[in-house]
N, C-alpha and C positions, 0 to 999 in steps of 0.2 A: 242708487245708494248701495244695493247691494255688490254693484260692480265694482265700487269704488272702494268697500268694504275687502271685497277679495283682491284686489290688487296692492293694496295697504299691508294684509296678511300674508300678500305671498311676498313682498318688497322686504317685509319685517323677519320671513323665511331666509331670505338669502342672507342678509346681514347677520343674524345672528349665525348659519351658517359658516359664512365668510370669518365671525369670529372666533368661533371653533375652530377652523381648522388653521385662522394666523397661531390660536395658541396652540396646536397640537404642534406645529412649525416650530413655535419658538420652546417648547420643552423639550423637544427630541434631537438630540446631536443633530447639525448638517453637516454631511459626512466631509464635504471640499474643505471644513473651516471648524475641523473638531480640534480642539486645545488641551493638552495633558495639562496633570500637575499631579504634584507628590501630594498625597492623603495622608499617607497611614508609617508609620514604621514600628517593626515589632522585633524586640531585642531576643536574640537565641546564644545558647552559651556555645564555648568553644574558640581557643585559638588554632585552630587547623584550616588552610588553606581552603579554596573551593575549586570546583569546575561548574558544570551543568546544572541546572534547576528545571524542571520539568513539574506541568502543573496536571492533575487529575481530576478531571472534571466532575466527573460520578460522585466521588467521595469530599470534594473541594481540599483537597493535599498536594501543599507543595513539597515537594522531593528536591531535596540538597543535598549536593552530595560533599562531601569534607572529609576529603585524603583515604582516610582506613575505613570509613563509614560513613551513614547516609541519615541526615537529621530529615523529618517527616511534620511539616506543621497545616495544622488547620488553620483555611484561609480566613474563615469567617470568625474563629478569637483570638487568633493571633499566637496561639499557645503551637507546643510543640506535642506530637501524641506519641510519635514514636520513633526508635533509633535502629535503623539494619545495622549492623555488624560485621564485621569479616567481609569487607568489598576496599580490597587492598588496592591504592593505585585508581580512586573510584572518577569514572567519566560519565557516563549516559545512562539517560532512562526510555524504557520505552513500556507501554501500555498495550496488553492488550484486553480490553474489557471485558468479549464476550466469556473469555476463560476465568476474568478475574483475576488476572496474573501480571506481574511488573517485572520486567527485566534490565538489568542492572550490570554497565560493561565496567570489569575491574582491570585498571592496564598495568598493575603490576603482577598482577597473578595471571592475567589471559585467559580468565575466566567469566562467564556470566550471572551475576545470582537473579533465581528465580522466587519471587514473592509473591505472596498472599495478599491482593492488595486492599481485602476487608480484615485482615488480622495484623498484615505486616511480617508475619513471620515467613521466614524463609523456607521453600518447600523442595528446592534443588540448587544445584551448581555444576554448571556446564562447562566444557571446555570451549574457550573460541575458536572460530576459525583459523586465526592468528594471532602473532604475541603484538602484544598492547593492542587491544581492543579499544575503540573510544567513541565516536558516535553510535547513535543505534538508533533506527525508524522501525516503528510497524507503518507497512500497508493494509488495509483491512480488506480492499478488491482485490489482493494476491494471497493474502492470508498469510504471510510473510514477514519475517523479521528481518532486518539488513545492519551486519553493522561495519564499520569503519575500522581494518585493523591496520594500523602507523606502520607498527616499523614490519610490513608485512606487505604494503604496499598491496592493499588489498580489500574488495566487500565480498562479507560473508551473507547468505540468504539462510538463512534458520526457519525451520519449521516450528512452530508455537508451542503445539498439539503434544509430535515428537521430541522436540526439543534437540533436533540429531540438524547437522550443518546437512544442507544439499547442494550448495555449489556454493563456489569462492572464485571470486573475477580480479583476475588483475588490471589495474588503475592505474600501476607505472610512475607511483608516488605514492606523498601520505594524503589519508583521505582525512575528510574530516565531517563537518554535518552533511548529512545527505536527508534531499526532498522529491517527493515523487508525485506527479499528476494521476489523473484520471484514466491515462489509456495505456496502463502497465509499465512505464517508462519511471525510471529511479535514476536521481540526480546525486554526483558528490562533487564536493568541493573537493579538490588534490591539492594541500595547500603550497609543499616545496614547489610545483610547477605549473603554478598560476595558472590553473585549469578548471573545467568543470568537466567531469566525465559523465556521457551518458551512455544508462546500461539498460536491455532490454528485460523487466525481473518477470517475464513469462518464458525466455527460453533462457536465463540466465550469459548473456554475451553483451561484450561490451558492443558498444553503437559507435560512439564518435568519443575524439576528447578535444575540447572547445579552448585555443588559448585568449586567457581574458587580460587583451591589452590593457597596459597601465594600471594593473589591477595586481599589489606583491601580497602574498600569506593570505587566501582569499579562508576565508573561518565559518561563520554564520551562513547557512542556506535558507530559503523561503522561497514558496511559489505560490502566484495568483495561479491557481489550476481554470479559472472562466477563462481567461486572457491569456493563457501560456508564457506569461511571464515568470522569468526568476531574477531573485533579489541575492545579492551575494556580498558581504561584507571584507574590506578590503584594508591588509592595514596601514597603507600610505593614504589613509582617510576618503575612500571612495567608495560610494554602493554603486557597484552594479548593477544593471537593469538588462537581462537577458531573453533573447527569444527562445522558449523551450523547443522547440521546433526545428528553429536552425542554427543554433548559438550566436545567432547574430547578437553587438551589442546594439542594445537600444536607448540606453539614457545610463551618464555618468552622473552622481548625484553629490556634495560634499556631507561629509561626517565628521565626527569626533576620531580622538587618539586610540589605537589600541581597540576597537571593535571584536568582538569573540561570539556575538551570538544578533541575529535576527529573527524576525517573524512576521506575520502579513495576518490582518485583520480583516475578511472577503465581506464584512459586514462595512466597516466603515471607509471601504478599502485603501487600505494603510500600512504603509511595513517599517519595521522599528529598525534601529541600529542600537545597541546598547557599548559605549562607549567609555572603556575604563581609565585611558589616561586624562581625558578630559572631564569625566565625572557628569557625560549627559547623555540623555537619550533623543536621538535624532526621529523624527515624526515626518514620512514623506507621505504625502498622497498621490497614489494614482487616479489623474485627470481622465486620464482614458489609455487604453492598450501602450501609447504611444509617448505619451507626457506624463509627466510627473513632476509634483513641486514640494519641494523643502518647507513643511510649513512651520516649524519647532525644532528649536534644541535646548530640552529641559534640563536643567539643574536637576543630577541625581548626588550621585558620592562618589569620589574615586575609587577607582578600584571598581565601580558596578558596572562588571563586564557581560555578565551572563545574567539571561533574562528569560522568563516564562511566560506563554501569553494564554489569557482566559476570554479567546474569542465570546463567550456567550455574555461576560458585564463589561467588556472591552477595557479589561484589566490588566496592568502589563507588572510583573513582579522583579525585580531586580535584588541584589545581595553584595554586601559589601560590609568593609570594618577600617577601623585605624590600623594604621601600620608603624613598626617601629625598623627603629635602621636596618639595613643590612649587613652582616656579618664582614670580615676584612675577606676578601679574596684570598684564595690557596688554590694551589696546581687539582686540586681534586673535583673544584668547584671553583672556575676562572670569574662568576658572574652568580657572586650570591643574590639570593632577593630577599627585601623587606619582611620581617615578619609578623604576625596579626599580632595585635594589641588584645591583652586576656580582657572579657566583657567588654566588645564593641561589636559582635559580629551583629547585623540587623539584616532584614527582610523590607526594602520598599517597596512601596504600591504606589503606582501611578493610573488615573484614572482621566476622562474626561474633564473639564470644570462643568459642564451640565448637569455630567452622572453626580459629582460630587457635590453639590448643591443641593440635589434633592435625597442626599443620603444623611 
């Protein structure tokens, strides 16, 4: 009896077991077969154009930037907390924590501003490397700033600390986001010549420059740093799939219109295309080093070109608004653009449907 007792209790062990961990299974994303959708939208004022949205984790702040300055919202009410100032011509943000400091590339003044990024206030302004400054990375293993200067055909390496430029590489085009792996190597996109340059940011020289067949105005950079893969956004509607290593290409993948920014998710591992003429967000998964599959293309909003990603709730932040005509053409301006509708600019969140179920 007693035998048949303990076998009963340990049979009743495993099942219940087993049904612990089907539900731990089915609450937790699975990463081959995670599903976005739009959650949230949060209305902010202003008809001024955008570029970059960059997200800070520490403080939960998304940074926008909007032509002459840079709106500041908290992710978690949706409100807006604060507004930089005098960042003329505004492109990129870059983070660097340990100092508590935000760096902010202005392409009409070819300057940097430097921020406070528990007060917001601005506590320098730096000259760039070169005129129109526009992407900007920190590395944290180089301790290093990089940014992308356009019509300068050029990346600049910045000291943080100093704030003084230490070396400036030529790239032999316009650069545009730049992504760097784990063994000191810093990647940019050149977007006039459909390349990826790679640069060594321990002795500041360039390495190689990779041409990315079938790949026009390559924009958005990302890297699976485990797999040495790099993601690159392309605007005849193509992500490519690169080997860090050799620039080999590895997987052409299709996307939406108009692409301007990506990002790679090492958690659910996943890399985005944010897609402005089509108004969606492209969800690829990497299968493994070598494959990759298109799993989504979400319904965002036109116009939502640029995009932030909040690796830790696997939260992807997007920005866009109504637009109204474009002005008639003149010899001064052959190719006006649409301009933003007063009270529509908004902030969307795209999340899991799992995450967003149980929020």
């Amino acid at each position: 009896m007693m035998k048949l007792k303990t076998l009963v209790q340990a049979a009743m062990a495993v099942g219940l077991s087993s049904t612990l961990l089907c539900g731990a299974l089915h609450a937790a994303p699975i990463a081959g077969h995670t599903q976005f959708e739009l959650m949230k939208r949060y209305a902010l004022s202003g008809n001024d154009r955008w570029d970059y949205v960059a997200y800070d984790a520490v403080r939960h702040h998304l940074f926008i930037s909007r032509d002459n300055h840079v709106q500041v919202m908290d992710t978690v009410t949706g409100k807006q907390v604060g507004e930089i100032r005098n960042t003329d011509g505004v492109h990129g943000f870059a983070f660097v924590q340990k100092l508590r400091l935000g760096f902010i590339t202005n392409g009409r003044a070819d300057t940097i501003t430097v921020v406070d990024l528990d007060t917001l206030k601005t506590v320098d302004t730096i000259k760039a490397g070169g005129p129109d400054p526009d992407g900007i990375l920190y590395v944290p293993g180089l301790s290093r700033l990089y940014t992308s200067n356009g019509h300068d055909k050029s990346v600049s390496a910045i000291d943080p600390v100093t704030r003084k430029i230490v070396a400036t590489m030529p790239v032999g085009g316009k650069p545009e986001t730049a992504a760097a792996d784990n063994q000191g190597r810093i990647f940019v996109n050149v977007e006039d010549k459909g390349e990826i340059v790679e640069m060594d940011g321990k002795t500041n020289q360039v390495l190689a420059h990779w041409t990315l067949a079938n790949c026009e105005e390559p924009s958005g950079l990302a890297i699976d740093t485990k797999t040495e893969r790099l993601f690159t956004v392309c605007s005849n509607k193509h992500m490519m799939v690169i080997d860090a290593n050799s620039g080999r290409e590895v997987a052409q993948l299709p996307i939406g219109g108009h692409p301007d920014a990506t990002a790679f998710d090492p958690v659910l591992k996943t890399a985005f295309s944010s897609n402005g003429e089509d108004g969606t967000l492209t969800v690829v998964h990497e299968d493994d080093a070598n494959h990759f599959t298109v799993l989504q293309n979400m319904t965002t909003q036109q116009g939502a070109k640029s995009m932030a990603l909040d690796s830790d709730h696997h939260r992807v932040y997007l920005v866009s608004a109504q637009f109204t005509p474009a002005a008639a053409a003149t010899a001064d301006n052959p190719h006006p653009r649409p301009g933003v509708a007063p009270d529509t600019f908004n902030v969307l969140v795209a999340q899991p449907k799992s995450q967003s179920a149980g929020n």
